[in-house]
Structure formats: C-alpha cells, structure tokens
C-alpha positions as CSV (number, residue, x, y, z in Angstrom):
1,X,-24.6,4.0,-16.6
2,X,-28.0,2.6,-16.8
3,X,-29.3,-1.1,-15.6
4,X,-31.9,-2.3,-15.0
5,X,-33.8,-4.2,-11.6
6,X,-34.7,-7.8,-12.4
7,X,-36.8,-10.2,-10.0
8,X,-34.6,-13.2,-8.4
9,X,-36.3,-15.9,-6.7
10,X,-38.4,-13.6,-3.9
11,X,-35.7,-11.1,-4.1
12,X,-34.2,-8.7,-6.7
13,X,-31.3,-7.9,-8.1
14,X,-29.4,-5.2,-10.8
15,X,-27.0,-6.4,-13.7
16,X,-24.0,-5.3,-13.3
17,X,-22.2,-5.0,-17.0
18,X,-19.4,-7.0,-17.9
19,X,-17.0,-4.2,-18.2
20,X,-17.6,-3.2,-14.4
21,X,-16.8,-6.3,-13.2
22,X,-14.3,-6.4,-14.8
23,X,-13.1,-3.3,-14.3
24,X,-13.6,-3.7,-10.1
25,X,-12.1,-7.2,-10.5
26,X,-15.2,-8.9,-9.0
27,X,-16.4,-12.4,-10.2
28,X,-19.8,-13.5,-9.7
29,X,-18.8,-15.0,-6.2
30,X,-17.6,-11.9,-4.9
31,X,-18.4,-10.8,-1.6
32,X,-19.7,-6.6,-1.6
33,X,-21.1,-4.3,0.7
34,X,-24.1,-2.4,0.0
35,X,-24.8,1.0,1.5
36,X,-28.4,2.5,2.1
37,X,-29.1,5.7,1.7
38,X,-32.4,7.6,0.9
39,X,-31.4,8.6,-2.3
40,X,-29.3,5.5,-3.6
41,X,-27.4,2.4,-3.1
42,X,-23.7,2.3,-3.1
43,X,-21.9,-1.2,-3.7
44,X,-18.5,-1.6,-2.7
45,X,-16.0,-4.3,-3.3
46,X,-15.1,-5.6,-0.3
47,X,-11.4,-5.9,0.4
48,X,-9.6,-9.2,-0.4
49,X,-8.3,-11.2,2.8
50,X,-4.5,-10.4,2.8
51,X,-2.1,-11.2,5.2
52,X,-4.8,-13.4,7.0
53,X,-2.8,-16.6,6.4
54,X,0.3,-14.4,8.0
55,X,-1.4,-13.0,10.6
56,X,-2.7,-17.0,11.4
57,X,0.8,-17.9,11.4
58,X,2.0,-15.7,13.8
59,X,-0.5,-16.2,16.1
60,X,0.0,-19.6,16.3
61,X,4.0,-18.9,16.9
62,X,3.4,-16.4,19.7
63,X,0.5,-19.2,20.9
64,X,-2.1,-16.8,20.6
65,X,-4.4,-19.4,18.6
66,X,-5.5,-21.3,22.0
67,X,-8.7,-21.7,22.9
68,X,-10.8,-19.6,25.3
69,X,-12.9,-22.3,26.6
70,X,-11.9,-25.5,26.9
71,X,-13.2,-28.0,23.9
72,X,-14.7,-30.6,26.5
73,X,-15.7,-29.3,30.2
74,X,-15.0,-31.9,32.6
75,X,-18.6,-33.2,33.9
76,X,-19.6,-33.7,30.7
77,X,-21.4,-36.9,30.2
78,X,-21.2,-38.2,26.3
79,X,-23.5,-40.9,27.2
80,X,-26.1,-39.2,26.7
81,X,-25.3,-38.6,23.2
C-alpha cells in the first residue's frame, strides 16, 4: 500500500486510508506505537485498557490503593501559600 508524507504544523505525518483504520479498529484519537528501524517504521495499535477498572477495584478491596507518601507532611506551613 502506498501513502504519502504530508507536513503537519512543524512535524509530519502519513495518511493512513480509511479502510486501515478501519480495519485495525483505530479512530483518529487512538493512541499507537511507532517502531524505528533503519529501514522502516512500524505502527502498532496499542492495546485497549482492559480489566484496568477490575484490577482498580480490587486493589482498593485488598487496600492496596493507599498512598505511599502522605498527602500533607506534618511541618508543612500553608501560610505561605
């Protein structure tokens, strides 16, 4: 398949034909990967967030959501602010 490099702001950037998209099930506000190599770029879909809102759940059962630090340290002075 054949596209072509078009100039973006101070950047540039490829078309990527409907069909493709389509076909990898990206939108225009789909996050990708892209891969350097010194004969080509690869672009990957980058895989959905599933099970995150699970996996936030459980934490927060098991109390493994707490913080590491606390939010406020004791001597500090919000006067100052």
């Amino acid at each position: 398949m054949r596209t072509s490099i078009i100039k973006i702001g101070n950047s540039s950037g490829i078309i990527i034909p409907r069909e493709v998209m389509r076909t990898l099930g990206l939108t225009e506000r789909s996050a990708v990967t892209m891969q350097v190599s010194t004969d080509g770029i690869v672009i990957k879909k980058t895989p959905a967030r599933n099970g995150w809102s699970e996996a936030a759940q459980k934490m927060r059962r098991n109390g493994d959501d707490e913080l590491l630090l606390p939010d406020v340290f004791e001597d500090e002075v919000f006067e100052e602010w």
